[in-house]
C-alpha distance (Angstrom), angle and dihedral (degrees) to the residues before:
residue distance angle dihedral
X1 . . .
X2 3.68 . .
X3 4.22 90.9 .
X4 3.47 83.6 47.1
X5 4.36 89.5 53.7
X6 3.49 78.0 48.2
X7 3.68 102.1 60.8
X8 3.52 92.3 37.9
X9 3.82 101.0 67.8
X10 4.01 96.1 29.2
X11 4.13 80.2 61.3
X12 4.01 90.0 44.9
X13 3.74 85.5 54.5
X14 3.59 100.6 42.4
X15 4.06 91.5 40.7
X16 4.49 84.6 50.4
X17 3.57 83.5 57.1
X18 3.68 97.3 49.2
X19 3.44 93.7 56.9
X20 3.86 89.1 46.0
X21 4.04 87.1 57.1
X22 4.13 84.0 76.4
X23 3.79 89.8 69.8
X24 3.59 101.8 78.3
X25 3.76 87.2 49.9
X26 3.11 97.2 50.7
X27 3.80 103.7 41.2
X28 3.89 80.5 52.0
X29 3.77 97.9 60.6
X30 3.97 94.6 40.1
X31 4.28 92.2 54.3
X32 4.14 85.4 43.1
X33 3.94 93.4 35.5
X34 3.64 83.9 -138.0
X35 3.98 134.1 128.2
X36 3.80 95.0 -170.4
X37 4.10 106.0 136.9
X38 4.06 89.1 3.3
X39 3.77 105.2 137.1
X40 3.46 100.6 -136.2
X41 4.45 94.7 165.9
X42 4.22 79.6 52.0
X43 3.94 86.4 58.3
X44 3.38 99.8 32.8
X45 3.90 92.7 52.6
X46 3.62 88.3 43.0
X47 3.85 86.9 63.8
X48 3.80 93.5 49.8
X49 4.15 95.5 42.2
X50 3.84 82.0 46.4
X51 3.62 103.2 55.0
X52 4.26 89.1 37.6
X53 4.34 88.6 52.6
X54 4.24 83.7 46.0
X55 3.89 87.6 55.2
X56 3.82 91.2 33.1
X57 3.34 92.8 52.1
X58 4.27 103.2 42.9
X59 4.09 84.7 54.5
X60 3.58 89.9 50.1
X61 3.89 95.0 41.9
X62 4.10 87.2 -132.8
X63 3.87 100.4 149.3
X64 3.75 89.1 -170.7
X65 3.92 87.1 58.4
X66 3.98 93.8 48.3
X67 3.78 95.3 38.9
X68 4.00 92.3 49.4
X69 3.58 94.7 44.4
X70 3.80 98.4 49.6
X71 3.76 90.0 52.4
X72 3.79 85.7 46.8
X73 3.62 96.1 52.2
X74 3.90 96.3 47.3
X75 4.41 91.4 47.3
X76 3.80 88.2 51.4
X77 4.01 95.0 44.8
X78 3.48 84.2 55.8
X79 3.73 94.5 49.4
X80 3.93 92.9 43.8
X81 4.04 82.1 52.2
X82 3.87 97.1 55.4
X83 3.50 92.9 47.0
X84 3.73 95.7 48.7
X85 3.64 83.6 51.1
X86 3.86 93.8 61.4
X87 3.46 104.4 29.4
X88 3.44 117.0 106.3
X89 3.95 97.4 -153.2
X90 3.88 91.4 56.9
X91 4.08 91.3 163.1
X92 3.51 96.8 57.5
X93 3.48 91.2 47.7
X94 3.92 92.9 59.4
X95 3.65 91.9 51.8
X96 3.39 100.9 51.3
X97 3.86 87.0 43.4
X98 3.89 81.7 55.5
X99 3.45 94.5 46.0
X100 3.67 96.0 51.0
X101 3.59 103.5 43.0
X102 4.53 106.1 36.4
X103 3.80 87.3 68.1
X104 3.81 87.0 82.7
X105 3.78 98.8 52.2
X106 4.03 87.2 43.8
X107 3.74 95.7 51.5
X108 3.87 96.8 39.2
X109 3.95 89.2 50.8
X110 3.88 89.0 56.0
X111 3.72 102.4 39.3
X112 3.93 89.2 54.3
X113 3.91 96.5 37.2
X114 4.35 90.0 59.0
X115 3.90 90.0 74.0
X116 3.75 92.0 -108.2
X117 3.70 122.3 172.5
X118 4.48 111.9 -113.6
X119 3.73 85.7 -100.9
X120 3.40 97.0 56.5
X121 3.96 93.7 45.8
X122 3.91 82.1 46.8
X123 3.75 97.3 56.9
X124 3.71 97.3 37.1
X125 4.12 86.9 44.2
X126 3.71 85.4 49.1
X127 4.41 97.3 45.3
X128 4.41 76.7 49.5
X129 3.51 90.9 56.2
X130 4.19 99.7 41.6
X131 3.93 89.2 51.5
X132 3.79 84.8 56.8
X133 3.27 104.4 48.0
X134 4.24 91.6 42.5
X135 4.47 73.3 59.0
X136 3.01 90.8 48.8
X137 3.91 101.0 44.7
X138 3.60 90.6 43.9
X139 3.77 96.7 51.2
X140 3.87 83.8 72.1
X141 3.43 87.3 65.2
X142 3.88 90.4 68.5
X143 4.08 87.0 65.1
X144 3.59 88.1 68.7
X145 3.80 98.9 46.1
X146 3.49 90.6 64.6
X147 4.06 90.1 39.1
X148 4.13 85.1 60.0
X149 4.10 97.0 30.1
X150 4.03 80.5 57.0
X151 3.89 106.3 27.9
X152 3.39 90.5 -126.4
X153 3.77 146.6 106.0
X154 3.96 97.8 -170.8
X155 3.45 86.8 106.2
X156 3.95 99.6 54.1
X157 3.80 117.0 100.4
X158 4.50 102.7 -131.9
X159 3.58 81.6 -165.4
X160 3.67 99.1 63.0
X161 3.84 90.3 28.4
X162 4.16 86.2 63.0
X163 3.57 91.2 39.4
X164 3.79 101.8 47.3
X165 3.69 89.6 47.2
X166 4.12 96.2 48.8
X167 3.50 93.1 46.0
X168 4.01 99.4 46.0
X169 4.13 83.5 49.5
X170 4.02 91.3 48.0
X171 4.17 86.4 51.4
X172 3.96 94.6 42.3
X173 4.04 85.9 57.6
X174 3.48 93.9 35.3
X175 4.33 92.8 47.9
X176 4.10 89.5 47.4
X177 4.15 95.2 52.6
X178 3.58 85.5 51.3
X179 3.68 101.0 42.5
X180 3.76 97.0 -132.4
X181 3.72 115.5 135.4
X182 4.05 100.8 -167.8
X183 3.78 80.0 62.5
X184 4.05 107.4 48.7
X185 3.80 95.0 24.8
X186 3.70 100.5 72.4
X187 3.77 94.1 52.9
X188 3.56 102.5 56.5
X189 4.16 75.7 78.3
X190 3.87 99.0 47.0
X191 4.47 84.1 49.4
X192 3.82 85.4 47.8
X193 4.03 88.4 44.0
X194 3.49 92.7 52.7
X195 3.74 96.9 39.9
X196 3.80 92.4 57.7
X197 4.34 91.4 48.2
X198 3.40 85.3 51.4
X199 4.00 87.3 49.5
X200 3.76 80.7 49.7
X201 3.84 99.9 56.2
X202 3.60 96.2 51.8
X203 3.99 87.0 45.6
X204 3.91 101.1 49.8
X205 4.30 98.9 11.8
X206 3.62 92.7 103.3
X207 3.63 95.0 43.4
X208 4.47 121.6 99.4
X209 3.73 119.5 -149.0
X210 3.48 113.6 -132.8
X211 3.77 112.6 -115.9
X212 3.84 118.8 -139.6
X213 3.39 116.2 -137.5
């Protein structure tokens, strides 16, 4: 119990920090008024997996799963706010937030208006919440698309890179010592995600893009 206190707060700490890896990002594309390389899907998703782990986590009565998730949710409604600030296509951007996020409130009203039991709402809550976290793990992988469609990493945040890959590590360990796969699963694809950018780096670090004038 006590290693398990353990790796419940050093992954509360590490996950904090994750979601304070956006900052630089973001403070970037407010002082150039530019969303270039801004991953907006990352954010957005982050909203959606937030709000299902804060649900996930007050039927389960895991504090570490409500406490992380609330902090989640408020660092990427802040990020979602910057970048509607400097987008230019601010309408779109609303709808897809819409369309990203209302799924949640849609499936939760029908899982809990079939006259299922709590453990059924749990499990089906739970599957929910995996399939948007594999998303969301997987929409790091579109980082490094670009980084290989352009030979070049300039574009790829280290900060979130370090972060991502700490905090998916911290949630693997933490998933297996409780024996719940919707929680570990998922982040055997951010680790792999993050291996891979790292891969990246070391491939394309060295390399200058050639500026057009």
């Amino acid at each position: 119990m006590e290693l398990l206190t353990a790796v419940e707060v050093v992954t509360q700490i590490v996950t904090y920090f994750m979601f304070a890896s956006g900052i630089p990002t973001c403070l970037h594309m407010y002082k150039t008024k530019n969303t270039k390389n801004v991953p907006f899907t990352f954010f957005a998703l982050g909203l959606l997996n937030a709000m299902a782990g804060l649900l996930y986590g007050y039927l389960t009565n895991l504090s570490t799963l409500k406490y992380v998730n609330a902090v989640g949710g408020a660092f990427n409604s802040v990020y979602i706010f910057i970048y509607l600030l400097i987008c230019q296509a601010k309408g779109t951007v609303v709808l897809q937030l819409i369309s990203v996020c209302s799924p949640l409130a849609l499936y939760y009203k029908y899982i809990t208006s079939q006259g299922n039991s709590q453990d059924v709402i749990l499990d089906q809550l739970g599957a929910f919440m995996f399939l948007v976290t594999v998303f969301l793990m997987l929409s790091t992988f579109l980082e490094g698309i670009q980084c290989v469609q352009e030979k070049s990493v300039e574009g790829l945040s280290r900060s979130m890179l370090l972060g991502g890959l700490s905090c998916s590590l911290c949630w693997l360990i933490y998933g297996l010592m409780l024996g719940d796969f919707y929680i570990y699963a998922p982040n055997v694809i951010g680790i792999a995600s993050g291996v891979w950018k790292i891969f990246l780096i070391l491939l394309y670090g060295g390399r200058k893009t050639k500026k057009t004038e």
